[in-house]
SEVOPA-216137 format. One record per residue (C-alpha): residue in one letter; x negated, y, z negated. Coordinates in steps of 0.5 Angstrom, whole numbers, plus 2048, in hexadecimal, padded with zeros to 3 digits. Each point is the difference from the previous one (the first is absolute). Layout:
<sites>
aXYZ ...
</sites>
This chain:
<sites>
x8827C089D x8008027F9 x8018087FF x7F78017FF x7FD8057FC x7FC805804 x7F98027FD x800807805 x8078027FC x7FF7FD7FB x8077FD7FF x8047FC804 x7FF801808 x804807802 x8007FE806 x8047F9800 x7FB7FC803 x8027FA7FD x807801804 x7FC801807 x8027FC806 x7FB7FB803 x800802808 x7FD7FD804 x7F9803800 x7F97FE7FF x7FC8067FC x7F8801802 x7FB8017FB x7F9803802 x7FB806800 x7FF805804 x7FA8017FE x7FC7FC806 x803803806 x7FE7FA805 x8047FB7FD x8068067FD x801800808 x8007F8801 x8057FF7FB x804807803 x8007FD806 x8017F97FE x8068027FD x803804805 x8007F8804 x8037FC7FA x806805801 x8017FF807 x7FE7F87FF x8047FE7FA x8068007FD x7FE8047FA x7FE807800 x7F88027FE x8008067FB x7FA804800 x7FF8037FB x7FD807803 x804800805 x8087FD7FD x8008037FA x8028077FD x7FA8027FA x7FF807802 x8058037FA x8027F97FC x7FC7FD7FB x7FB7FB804 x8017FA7FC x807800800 x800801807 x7FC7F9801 x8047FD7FA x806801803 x7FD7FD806 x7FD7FA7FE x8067FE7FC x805801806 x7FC7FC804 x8007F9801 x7F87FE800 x7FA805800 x7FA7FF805 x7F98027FB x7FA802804 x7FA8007FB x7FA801806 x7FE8077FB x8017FD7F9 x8048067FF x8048027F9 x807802802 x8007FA805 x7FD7FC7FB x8058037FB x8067FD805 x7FE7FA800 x8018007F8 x807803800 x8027FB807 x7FE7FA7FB x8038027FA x807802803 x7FF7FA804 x801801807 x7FD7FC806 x7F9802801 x7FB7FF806 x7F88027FE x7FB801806 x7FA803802 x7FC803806 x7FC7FB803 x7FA8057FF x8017FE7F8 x7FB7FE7FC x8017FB7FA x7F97FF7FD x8018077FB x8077FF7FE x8017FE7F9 x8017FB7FD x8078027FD x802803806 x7FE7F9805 x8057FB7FD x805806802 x7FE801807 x8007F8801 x8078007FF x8037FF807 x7FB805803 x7FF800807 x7FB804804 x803803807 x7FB802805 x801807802 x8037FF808 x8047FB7FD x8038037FA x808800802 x8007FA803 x7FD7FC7F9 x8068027FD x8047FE806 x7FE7FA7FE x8008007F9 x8078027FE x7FF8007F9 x8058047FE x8057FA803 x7FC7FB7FA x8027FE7FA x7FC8047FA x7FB7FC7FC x8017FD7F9 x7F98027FD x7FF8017F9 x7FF807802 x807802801 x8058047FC x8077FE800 x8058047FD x8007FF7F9 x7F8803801 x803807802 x8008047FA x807804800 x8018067FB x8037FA7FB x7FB7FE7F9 x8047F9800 x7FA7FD804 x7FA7FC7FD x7FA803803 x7FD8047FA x7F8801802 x7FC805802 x7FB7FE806 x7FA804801 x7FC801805 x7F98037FE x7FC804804 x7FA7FE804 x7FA8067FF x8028037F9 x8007FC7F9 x8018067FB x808801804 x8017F9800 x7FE8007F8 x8048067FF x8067FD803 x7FF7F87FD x8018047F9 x805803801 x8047FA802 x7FD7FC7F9 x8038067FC x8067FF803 x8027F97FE x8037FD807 x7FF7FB804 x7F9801804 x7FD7FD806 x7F9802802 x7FD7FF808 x7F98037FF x7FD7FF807 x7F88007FE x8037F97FC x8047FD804 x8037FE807 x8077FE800 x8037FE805 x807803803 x8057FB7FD x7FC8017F9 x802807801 x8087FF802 x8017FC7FA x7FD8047FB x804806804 x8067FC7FE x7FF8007F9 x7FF807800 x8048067FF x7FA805800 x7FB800805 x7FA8057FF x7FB801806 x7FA804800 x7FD801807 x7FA8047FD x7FB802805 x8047FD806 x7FE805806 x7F87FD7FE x7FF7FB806 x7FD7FA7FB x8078017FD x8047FE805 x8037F97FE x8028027FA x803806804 x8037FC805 x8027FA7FA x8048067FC x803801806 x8047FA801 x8028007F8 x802807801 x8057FD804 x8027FA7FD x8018047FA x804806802 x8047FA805 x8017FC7FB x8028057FB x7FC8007FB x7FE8067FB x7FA804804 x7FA8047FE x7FB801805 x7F98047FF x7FA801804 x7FA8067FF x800807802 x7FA7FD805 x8057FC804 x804801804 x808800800 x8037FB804 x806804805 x8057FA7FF x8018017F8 x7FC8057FF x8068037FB x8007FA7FB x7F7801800 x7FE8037F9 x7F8802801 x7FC8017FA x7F98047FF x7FE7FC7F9 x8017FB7FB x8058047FC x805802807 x8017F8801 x8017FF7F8 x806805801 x8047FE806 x7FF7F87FD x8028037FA x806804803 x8027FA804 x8017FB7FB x8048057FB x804801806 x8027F9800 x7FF7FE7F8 x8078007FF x8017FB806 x7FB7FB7FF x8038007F9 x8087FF802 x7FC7FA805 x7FC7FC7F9 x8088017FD x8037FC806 x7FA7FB801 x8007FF7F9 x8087FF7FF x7FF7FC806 x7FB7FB7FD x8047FF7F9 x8027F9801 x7FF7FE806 x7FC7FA802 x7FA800805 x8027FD806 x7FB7FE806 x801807804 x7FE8057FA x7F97FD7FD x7FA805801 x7F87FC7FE x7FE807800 x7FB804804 x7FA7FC803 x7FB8077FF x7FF8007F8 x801808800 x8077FF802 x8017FA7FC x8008027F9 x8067FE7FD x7FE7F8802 x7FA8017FE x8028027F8 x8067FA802 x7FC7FB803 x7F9800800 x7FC7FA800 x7FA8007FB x7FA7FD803 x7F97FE7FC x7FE807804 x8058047FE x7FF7FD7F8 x7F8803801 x802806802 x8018017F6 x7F97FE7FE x7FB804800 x7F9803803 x801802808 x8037FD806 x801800807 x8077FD802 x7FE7FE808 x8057FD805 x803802807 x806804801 x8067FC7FD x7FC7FB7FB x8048047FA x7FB8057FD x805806801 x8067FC7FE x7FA7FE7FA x7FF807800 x8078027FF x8027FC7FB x7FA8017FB x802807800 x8077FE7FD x7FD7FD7FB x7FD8027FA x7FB7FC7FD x8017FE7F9 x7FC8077FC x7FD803807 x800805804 x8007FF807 x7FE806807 x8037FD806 x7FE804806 x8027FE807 x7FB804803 x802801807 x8028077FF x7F9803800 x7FB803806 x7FA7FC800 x7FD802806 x8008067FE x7FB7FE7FA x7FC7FC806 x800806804 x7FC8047FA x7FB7F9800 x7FD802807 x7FC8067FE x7FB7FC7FC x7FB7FB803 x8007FA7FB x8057FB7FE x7FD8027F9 x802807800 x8077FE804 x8017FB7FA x7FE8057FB x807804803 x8057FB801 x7FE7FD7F9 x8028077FD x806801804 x8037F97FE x7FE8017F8 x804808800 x8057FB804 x8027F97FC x7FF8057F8 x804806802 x8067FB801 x7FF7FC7FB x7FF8077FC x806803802 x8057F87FF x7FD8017FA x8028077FE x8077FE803 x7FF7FA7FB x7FF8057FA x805805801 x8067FB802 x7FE7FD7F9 x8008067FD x807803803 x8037F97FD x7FD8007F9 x7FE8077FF x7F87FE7FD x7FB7FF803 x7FA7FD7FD x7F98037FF x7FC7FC805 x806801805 x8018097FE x7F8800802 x8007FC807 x807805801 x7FC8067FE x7F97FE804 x8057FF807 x8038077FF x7F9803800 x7FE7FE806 x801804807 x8027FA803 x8047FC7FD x806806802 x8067FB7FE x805803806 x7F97FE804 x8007F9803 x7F97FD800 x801801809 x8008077FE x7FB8017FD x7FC7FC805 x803804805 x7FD8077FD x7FA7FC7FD x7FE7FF808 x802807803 x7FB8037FC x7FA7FC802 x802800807 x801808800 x7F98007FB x7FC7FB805 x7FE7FD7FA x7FB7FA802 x7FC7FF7FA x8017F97FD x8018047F7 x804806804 x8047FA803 x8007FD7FA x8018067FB x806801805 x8037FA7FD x8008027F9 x7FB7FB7FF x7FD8027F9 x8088017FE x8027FA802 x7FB7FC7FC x8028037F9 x8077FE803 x7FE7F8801 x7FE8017F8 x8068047FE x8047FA803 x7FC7FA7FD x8008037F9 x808801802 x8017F9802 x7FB7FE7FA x8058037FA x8067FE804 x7FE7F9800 x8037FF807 x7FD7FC806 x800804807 x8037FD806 x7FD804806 x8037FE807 x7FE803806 x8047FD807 x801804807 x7F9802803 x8017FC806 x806804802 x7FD806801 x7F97FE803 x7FE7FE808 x7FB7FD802 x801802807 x7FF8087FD x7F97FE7FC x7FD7F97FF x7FB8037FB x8068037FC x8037F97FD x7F97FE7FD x7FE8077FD x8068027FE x8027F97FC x7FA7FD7FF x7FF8067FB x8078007FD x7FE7F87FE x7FA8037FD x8038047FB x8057FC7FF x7FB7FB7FE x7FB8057FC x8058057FD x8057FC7FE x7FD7FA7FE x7FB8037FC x8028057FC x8087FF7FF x8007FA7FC x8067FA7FF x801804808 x8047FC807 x7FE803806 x8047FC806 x7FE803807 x8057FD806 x7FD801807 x8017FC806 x7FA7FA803 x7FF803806 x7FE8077FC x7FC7FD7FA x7FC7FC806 x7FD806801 x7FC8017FA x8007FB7FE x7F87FE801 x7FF8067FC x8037FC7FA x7F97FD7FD x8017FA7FC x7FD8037FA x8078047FF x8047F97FF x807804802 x8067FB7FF x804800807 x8057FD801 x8047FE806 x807800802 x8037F9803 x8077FC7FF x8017F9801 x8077FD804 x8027FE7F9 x8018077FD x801804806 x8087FB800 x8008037F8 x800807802 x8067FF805 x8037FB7FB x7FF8067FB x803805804 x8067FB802 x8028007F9 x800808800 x8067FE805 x8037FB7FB x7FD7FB805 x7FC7FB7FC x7FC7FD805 x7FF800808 x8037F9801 x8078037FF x7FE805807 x7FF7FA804 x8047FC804 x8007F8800 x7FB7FF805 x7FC8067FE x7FD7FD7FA x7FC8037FB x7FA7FB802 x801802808 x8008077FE x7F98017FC x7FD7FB805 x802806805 x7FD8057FC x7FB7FC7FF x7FE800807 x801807802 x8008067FB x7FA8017FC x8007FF7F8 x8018087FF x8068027FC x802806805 x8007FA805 x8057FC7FD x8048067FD x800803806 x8027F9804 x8067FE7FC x803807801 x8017FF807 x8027F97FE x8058037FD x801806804 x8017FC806 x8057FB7FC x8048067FE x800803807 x8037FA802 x8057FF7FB x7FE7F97FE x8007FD7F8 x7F97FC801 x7F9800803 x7FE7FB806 x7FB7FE804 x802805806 x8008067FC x7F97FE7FD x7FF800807 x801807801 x7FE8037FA x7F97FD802 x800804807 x8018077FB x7FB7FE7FC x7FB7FF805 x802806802 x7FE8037F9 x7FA7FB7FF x7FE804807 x8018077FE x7FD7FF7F9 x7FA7FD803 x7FF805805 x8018067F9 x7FB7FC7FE x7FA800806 x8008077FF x7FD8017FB x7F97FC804 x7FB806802 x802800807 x806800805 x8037FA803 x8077FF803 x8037FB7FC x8057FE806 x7FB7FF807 x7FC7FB7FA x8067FC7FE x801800809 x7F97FF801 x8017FA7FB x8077FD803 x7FC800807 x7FB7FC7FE x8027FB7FB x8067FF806 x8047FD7FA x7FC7FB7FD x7FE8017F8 x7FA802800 x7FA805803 x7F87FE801 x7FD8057FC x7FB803808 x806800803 x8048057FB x7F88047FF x801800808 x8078047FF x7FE8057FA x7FA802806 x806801804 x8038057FB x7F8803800 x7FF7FF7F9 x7F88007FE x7FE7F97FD x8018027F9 x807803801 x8017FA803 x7FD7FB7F9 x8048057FC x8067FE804 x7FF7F9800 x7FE8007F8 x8078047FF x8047FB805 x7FE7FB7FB x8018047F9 x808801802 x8007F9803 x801802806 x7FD7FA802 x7FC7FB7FD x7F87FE801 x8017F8802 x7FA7FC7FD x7FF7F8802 x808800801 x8018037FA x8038087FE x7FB8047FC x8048047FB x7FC806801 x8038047F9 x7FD7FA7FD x7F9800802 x7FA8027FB x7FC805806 x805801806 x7FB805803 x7FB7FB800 x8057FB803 x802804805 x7F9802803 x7FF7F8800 x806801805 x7FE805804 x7F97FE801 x8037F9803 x805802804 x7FF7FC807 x8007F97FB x808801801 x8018037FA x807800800 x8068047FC x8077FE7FF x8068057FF x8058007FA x8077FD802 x8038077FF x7FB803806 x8017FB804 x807801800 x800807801 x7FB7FE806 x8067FC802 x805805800 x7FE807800 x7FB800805 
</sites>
C-alpha cells in the first residue's frame, strides 16, 4: 500500500500504518451504546475465538485506548486485520464512520444487524449500504452465524464502490483528482450559503450534495470522492433526532475520505454533540460567519496544492488523445454539471421561449431540464439586457408561512405573503442592478446621469445595506416582528418596506427605461427547500403568491420585461386551480423526445473527442439495438440518460473493455433501477403523508406474482393494507401514473396520462369504477426492479 496521507496529522501517517503487517485477526465494529446486544456480541466473541482459527478482537476489551489517541488506535487496527465484522443494530457514527474507512482502505467487510432490527426508518442513502451482503443473526445464534459464514476466507467484491490504489491519496500533488466535494447540512441554509460562497470566490473545481435536493446513492457519492482532493462536511445540527440520517450519511463519508486520504474538513453546530472517534478533527461553528472562516481557512491552506494538480492535470492533458478509459458525460444533477451545460447544452423550443417577453411559468418533474435551462441562461447575457437569476433554495419560507397563522382569512395571509415576496424579487433586482452600476463605473470610470440617481436612490435606503445580502435583511426584518408580536395586516406590510418598495419598482422601471434594456428575471429552486410533509397548505399560499406578483408587478409595470418561473409539476399542481382563466399565464412544460435525448450524449462525446455513440459500441451492439433498449426501459428525461451512459461507461472501465455490449447494458440496467427506486422514493416524499415506499413495492411484488400488471381493487386493497385513507389513496394512484410508475390500460391500450386534458377528471372516472376490472400495467423499468430487488 502507498505511504497515505493521514488528515489527524495532517501529513504522512507518523505511525508507518501503511507498512502494518495483516495478522491474522478479524476487528469488530460496534456500539456500546445498547447494553443488551454489547453483551451478545462480547459473549459471541469470546466463542468465535475459541471456534475459529482466527482471533475476534474487541474493541472494549482487546485494545489499548486509555492514553493514545482513540482513532489511531482503531486505524491501526483495522488495517492489520484481515476483515472487519460491522455490527450496525445502533445506527451509531463511530461504527458508521468504520465502515467508511474499512471501504475506503479496502478490507474484506461483513455487515450484520440484531435480529430486533428495524429497516422501515432507515434512510434511503443508508439502505442500499445495509443490502450489501448484510445478514441478520438471532441473539442466541450470534457466533455460530459466523461459523457458518467465514466471510473473511472469501474473495472481496468488485463493486464500483471499491477504492484501489491508485484512489488513496498520498502527500504527492501528481494525481488528477482536483475537486472539492461538499456535503451541506441538513437544518441550516445561511451556513450552507456561507460556505458555497466561499468555494465560488475560490475559483476551484466544486461539488455540491445538498440533501433537501437529492438523493445519491453510495456509489454516486465514491465516484465523486474519487474525483476529489477536498472534502467538506457540514453535520449541522446533528444531535437533532430528525438529523440522524444525515448524521449517520456523514458518518460513512467521514470515513471513506480520511481512509482514502482525502483533504478533510468537518463542521458540526455548537448544538450537537461531537462524535468521540473523530472528535479532534470536528470544527463547531455557532453562525454563519465561523463556518465561512474554517472553509475560508481550509481552502487557503490547500490553495497552492490544488494549483500544483491543475498544472499537472493540465501538462498532462497536452497532446494527448481521449481514449475509452478517460471520457467524463459530466454529472447527471445540472448544480454539478456546469461546465457540460456551457459546452453542450441542447437548446430546445422550451428553452428558446425562456428570451421572449411577458411572464411565464417553466413546469416539469425533476430531470426534465428546467435547472440546467436555468444554468445556462444565467451564462448568457441577451443581446441589450439585463438579466436576475436567483436560484431560491437558500431562504426560509416556513417562516414566512408561520407569520400567516395569526390571521383568519386567506385575503389577509395573502396580503403577507404578497408583500414578502415583492420586498424579496426587487431588493435582488435592486442590488444586481447596483453591482451592474458600480462594475460599469470602475471599468469606465463615468457614469450616466440615469444610472448616478438609481446609485444615489440605493445608498439611501436602510435596506439596501450592500455588505447585507437579501437573506440578512430577512432574517432581521422577521426577528422584530417576532420580538414585536406584530399581527396586524399594514405593521406586517410596513415591516416589509411596503411604500418604499413601491417608489423602488418606479426607480427601476425609469432605469430600465433610459437604459433601453430588456430584464430577464429567473427564479429557479423553491422546490428544494419546501416539504409537504411539513405544511401542505404552505405550497399553496406561498407559490401561488409569488406567481401572483409575478404576474402583476412585473408584467405590468416593467415594460419590454421576461420573468421566467421554474418550478416542479408536482408543485405547480397545488395551486394551480387557483390560476383562473382570465390571466392567460404562458406555461410551458419540459419534455424530450428519444431523438434529442441520443444528441445530448452525442454532444457530450464530442466533448471527449468522440464523435458519435456508434464509436463505443461493439459490433453486435448496435446503435439501433441500444436505442430500442432505452426506449423500453429508461425514461425520456436528460438526468436519466446521463445518468445511464455514466455507468455504461463507469462499468466498461472498471472492467477494462474498449467497447460497450449487451452484458454491460444489462448491468447498468440493475443500477438504474436502483436509481429510478431511490429517486422516486425522494420524490413520494413530497405527498402530504407518510408511506413506506418499500412494504408498498413488496406488497406490489406479492401481488402481481411476476406478471406485468395489477387490477386497480387489488392495489387499492394493498394501500388499506398500509392504512392509507381514501384520499391519501387517490393521491397516490394519481402520482403513480404521473412518474409513469405505471400506466392506466383503457381498451387494451396504454393511456399516456401527461397527455391527457383533465387528468384529475379521468382519475375520478377510474376510481369510481374500480370493480369493472380496471386494470394498470407497470413500466418496463418497474417491473424489472420487481424482478430483481424484491
Amino acid at each position: 500500500m502507498k505511504k497515505k496521507y493521514c488528515e489527524f496529522a495532517t501529513d504522512l501517517c507518523p505511525n508507518g500504518i501503511e507498512d502494518s503487517v495483516q495478522e491474522n485477526k478479524i476487528f469488530a465494529a460496534y456500539s456500546s451504546h445498547n447494553p443488551d446486544i454489547v453483551k451478545i456480541i462480547e459473549e459471541g466473541l469470546k466463542q468465535l475465538n475459541r471456534l475459529t482459527d482466527i482471533r475476534w478482537q474487541s474493541w472494549s476489551k482487546d485494545m489499548d485506548i486509555e492514553n493514545s489517541m482513540i482513532f489511531c488506535e482503531i486505524c491501526k487496527n483495522i488495517s492489520s486485520s484481515k476483515a472487519v465484522l460491522i455490527e450496525l443494530s445502533d445506527l451509531n457514527f463511530n461504527v458508521l464512520f468504520e465502515y467508511g474507512y474499512s471501504i475506503a482502505i479496502d478490507k474484506k467487510i461483513h455487515p450484520t444487524v440484531n435480529e430486533n432490527f428495524d429497516f422501515n426508518d432507515i434512510e434511503r442513502f443508508i439502505k442500499p449500504l445495509l443490502g450489501i451482503g448484510i445478514g441478520k443473526y438471532e441473539n442466541n445464534r450470534f457466533s455460530q452465524k459466523f461459523v457458518k459464514k467465514r466471510f473473511w476466507e472469501k474473495e472481496k467484491s468488485n463493486l464500483l464502490m471499491k477504492f484501489s490504489e491508485k484512489d488513496i491519496l498520498d502527500d504527492s500533488t501528481e494525481i488528477e483528482t482536483n475537486s472539492v466535494l461538499f456535503i451541506k447540512n441538513n437544518d441550516k441554509q445561511d451556513i450552507s450559503e456561507a460556505i458555497e460562497w466561499e468555494l465560488t470566490q475560490s475559483n476551484l473545481k466544486y461539488i455540491i450534495d445538498d440533501p433537501q435536493e437529492e438523493s445519491n446513492n453510495i456509489i454516486w457519492y465514491c465516484k465523486q470522492l474519487k474525483k476529489s482532493f477536498g472534502v467538506i462536511i457540514d453535520l449541522g445540527l446533528s444531535g437533532k433526532k430528525e438529523n440522524l440520517n444525515h448524521f449517520l450519511k456523514c458518518a460513512f463519508l467521514a470515513g471513506l475520505s480520511i481512509g482514502s486520504g482525502r483533504r478533510t474538513l468537518i463542521l458540526n453546530s455548537v448544538h450537537a454533540q461531537k462524535p468521540s472517534d473523530i472528535i479532534l478533527l470536528v470544527n463547531p461553528y455557532s453562525s454563519a460567519k465561523d463556518a465561512k472562516r474554517f472553509a475560508s481557512r481550509f481552502l487557503s491552506q490547500h490553495q497552492n496544492s490544488f494549483a500544483i494538480i491543475n498544472s499537472y492535470v493540465q501538462m498532462l492533458q497536452i497532446g494527448k488523445e481521449s481514449t475509452f478509459s478517460n471520457i467524463d458525460l459530466g454529472d447527471y444533477v445540472a448544480e454539478n454539471d456546469l461546465s457540460f451545460i456551457e459546452r453542450s447544452f441542447i437548446e430546445t423550443p422550451e428553452y428558446s421561449e425562456l428570451f421572449k417577453t411577458g411572464y411565464k411559468l417553466f413546469i416539469g418533474r425533476k430531470g426534465t431540464g428546467k435547472s440546467a435551462a436555468f444554468q445556462k441562461f444565467k451564462m448568457t447575457t441577451p443581446h441589450n439586457s439585463f438579466v436576475v437569476s436567483k436560484l431560491f433554495n437558500q431562504y426560509n419560507l416556513d417562516d414566512i408561512y408561520n407569520l400567516t397563522t395569526e390571521f383568519d382569512t386567506d385575503n389577509d395571509k395573502n396580503k403577507v405573503v404578497t408583500a414578502f415576496w415583492k420586498f424579496v424579487l426587487l431588493s435582488l433586482i435592486a442590488k444586481d442592478l447596483h453591482d451592474f452600476i458600480i462594475d460599469k463605473k470602475n471599468k469606465n470610470g463615468f457614469l450616466e446621469d440615469f444610472e448616478q440617481r438609481f446609485l444615489d436612490y440605493f445608498d439611501k435606503h436602510c435596506f439596501f445595506d450592500s455588505d447585507k445580502s437579501v437573506t440578512e435583511h430577512l432574517v432581521e426584518i422577521i426577528d422584530r416582528i417576532k420580538s414585536s408580536s406584530i399581527y396586524n395586516v399594514k405593521q406586517l406590510q410596513s415591516e416589509f418596506y411596503q411604500q418604499e418598495i413601491i417608489t423602488l419598482l418606479t426607480e427601476i422601471n425609469s432605469f430600465l427605461k433610459n437604459s433601453k434594456k430588456q430584464l430577464f428575471a429567473n427564479i429557479d429552486g423553491l422546490d428544494t427547500n419546501i416539504c409537504l410533509k411539513n405544511n401542505p397548505s404552505l405550497i399553496s399560499l406561498i407559490l401561488f403568491n409569488l406567481h401572483e406578483v409575478c404576474s402583476n408587478l412585473f408584467g405590468g409595470k416593467i415594460l419590454n420585461s421576461s420573468v421566467n418561473l421554474f418550478i416542479r409539476e408536482d408543485i405547480y399542481d397545488t395551486f394551480k386551480d387557483k390560476i383562473t382563466q382570465k390571466d392567460k399565464v404562458k406555461k410551458i412544460f419540459y419534455k424530450w423526445d428519444k431523438d434529442t435525448l441520443l444528441l445530448l450524449i452525442n454532444k457530450r462525446l464530442q466533448v471527449n473527442n468522440i464523435q458519435n455513440i456508434i464509436y463505443i459500441l461493439s459490433e453486435d451492439f448496435t446503435i439501433k439495438i441500444l436505442m430500442q433498449k432505452m426506449s423500453y426501459y429508461v425514461f425520456s428525461r436528460p438526468r436519466d440518460y446521463i445518468f445511464f451512459f455514466n455507468h455504461l461507461i463507469q462499468i466498461a472501465r472498471f472492467q477494462k473493455l474498449d467497447k460497450i455490449d449487451n452484458r454491460i447494458f444489462n448491468v447498468a440496467l440493475d443500477y438504474y433501477s436502483i436509481h429510478i427506486f431511490e429517486s422516486m422514493e425522494a420524490e413520494i416524499l413530497t405527498l402530504p403523508f407518510k408511506i413506506n415506499f418499500g412494504e408498498f413495492m413488496n406488497g406490489i411484488k406479492h401481488l402481481i406474482n411476476d406478471k406485468d400488471r395489477i387490477l386497480l381493487e387489488y392495489l387499492q386493497t394493498l394501500l388499506e393494507k398500509l392504512c392509507l385513507e381514501e384520499k391519501e389513496q387517490n393521491l397516490l394512484i394519481a402520482f403513480l401514473l404521473k412518474v409513469e410508475f405505471m400506466v392506466y390500460i383503457e381498451n387494451n391500450t396504454s393511456v399516456e396520462w401527461s397527455k391527457l386534458i383533465e387528468p384529475e377528471t379521468k382519475l375520478r372516472y377510474i376510481l369510481n369504477h374500480s370493480k369493472e376490472r380496471k386494470t394498470f400495467i407497470f413500466h418496463p423499468i418497474i417491473k424489472y426492479l420487481l424482478e430483481k430487488h424484491f
